[in-house]
C-alpha positions in Angstrom: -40.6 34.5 -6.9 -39.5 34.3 -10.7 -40.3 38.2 -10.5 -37.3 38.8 -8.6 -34.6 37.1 -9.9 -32.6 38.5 -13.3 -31.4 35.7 -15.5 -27.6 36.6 -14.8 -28.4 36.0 -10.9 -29.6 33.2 -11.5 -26.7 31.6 -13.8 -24.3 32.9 -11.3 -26.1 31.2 -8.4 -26.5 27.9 -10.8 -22.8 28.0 -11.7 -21.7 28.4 -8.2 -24.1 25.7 -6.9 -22.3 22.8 -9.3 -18.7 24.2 -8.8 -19.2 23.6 -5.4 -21.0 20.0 -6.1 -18.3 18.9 -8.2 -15.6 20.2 -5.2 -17.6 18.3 -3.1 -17.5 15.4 -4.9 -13.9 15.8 -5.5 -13.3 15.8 -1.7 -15.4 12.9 -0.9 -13.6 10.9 -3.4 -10.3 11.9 -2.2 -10.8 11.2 1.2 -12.4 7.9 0.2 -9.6 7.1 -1.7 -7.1 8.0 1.3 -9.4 5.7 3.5 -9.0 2.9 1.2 -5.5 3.4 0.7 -5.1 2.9 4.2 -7.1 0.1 4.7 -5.1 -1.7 2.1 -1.9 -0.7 4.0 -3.5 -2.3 7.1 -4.3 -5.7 5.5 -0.5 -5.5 4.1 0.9 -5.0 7.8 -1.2 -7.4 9.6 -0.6 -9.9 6.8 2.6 -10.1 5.5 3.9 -13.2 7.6 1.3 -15.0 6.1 1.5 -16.4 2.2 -1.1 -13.7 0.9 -2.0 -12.8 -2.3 -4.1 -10.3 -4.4 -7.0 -12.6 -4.2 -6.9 -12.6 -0.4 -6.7 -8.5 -0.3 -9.6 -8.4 -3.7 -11.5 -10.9 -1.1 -11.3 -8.7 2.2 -12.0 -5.1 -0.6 -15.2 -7.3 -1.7 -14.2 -6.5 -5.4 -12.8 -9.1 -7.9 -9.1 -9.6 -8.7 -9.0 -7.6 -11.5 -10.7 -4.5 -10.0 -8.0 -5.0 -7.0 -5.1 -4.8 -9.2 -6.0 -1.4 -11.1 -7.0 -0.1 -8.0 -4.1 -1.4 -5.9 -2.4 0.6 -8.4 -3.9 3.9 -8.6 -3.9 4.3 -4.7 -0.2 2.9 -4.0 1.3 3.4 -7.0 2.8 -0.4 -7.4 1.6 -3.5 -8.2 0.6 -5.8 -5.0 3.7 -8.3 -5.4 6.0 -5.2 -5.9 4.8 -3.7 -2.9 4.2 -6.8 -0.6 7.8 -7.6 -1.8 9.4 -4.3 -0.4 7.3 -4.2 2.9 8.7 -7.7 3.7 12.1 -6.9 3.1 12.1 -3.3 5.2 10.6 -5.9 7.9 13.5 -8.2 8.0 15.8 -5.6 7.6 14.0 -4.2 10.9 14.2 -7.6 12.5 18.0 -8.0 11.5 18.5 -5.0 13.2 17.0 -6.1 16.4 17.8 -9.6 16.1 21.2 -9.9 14.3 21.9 -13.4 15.1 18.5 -14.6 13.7 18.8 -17.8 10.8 18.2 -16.8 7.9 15.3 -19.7 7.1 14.3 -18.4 10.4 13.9 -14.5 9.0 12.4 -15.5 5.7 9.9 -17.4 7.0 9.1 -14.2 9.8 8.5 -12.1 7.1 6.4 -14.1 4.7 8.1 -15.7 2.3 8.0 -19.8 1.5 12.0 -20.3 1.3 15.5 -18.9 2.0 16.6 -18.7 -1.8 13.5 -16.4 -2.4 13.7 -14.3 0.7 17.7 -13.5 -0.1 17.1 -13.2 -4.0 14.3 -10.9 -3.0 16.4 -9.0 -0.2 19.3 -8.2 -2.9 17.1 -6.9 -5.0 15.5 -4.5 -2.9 18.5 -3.8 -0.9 21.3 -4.3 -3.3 23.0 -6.6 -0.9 22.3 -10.3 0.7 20.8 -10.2 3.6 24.3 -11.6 5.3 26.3 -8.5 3.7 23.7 -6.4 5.1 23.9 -7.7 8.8 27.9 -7.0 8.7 27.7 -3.7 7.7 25.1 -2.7 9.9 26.2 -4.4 12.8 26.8 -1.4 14.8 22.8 -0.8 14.4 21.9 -3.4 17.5 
């Protein structure tokens, strides 16, 4: 068998081989990564109404706190309060929409958060406006 093969064949076919290992591996990780990504999306929307933190996400990954964080952002980009944070807000602003005559302690506590002062403070700085401002000027939205 070693007869017939030249040495340059043989890198070629070696060379080839790992090229295609390491673009397999690149793949796989990719696509896990894009799996994970949107698993930790899916714990965000099913769990934003509640008072969640890192811990509970790092708990439902099975990886520690730490791990959670650098990973949270690698894959999304933002840190887990940042993110939480703007989800809630696109919620209410989704709710207000629908809803325009909702109470405002009502909304905040919809969407997550533990009190009006932090929803609205949270709202205008994500939005650039209170969330009262934002309702009159898209009123024509509902």
């Amino acid at each position: 068998l070693a007869e017939g093969w030249d040495k340059d064949h043989v890198a070629t076919d070696i060379r080839r081989l790992l090229a295609e290992l390491l673009n397999y591996k690149e793949l796989s990780e990719a696509s896990s990564d894009d799996l994970l990504r949107e698993k930790i999306i899916l714990f965000i929307k099913e769990n934003y109404a509640d008072d969640i933190m890192l811990i509970d996400l790092s708990e439902f990954l099975g990886v520690t706190p730490k791990y959670c964080s650098a990973l949270f952002a690698k894959l999304i980009d933002s840190n887990f309060k940042e993110y939480l944070n703007r989800f809630r807000v696109e919620q209410a602003a989704q709710i207000m929409q629908k809803s325009p005559d909702i109470p405002v302690s009502d909304l905040a506590s919809a969407v997550g958060f533990n009190s009006s002062s932090s929803f609205i403070r949270v709202f205008r700085q994500h939005m650039g406006i209170t969330p009262g401002k934002y309702l009159r000027e898209n009123s024509n939205l509902s």
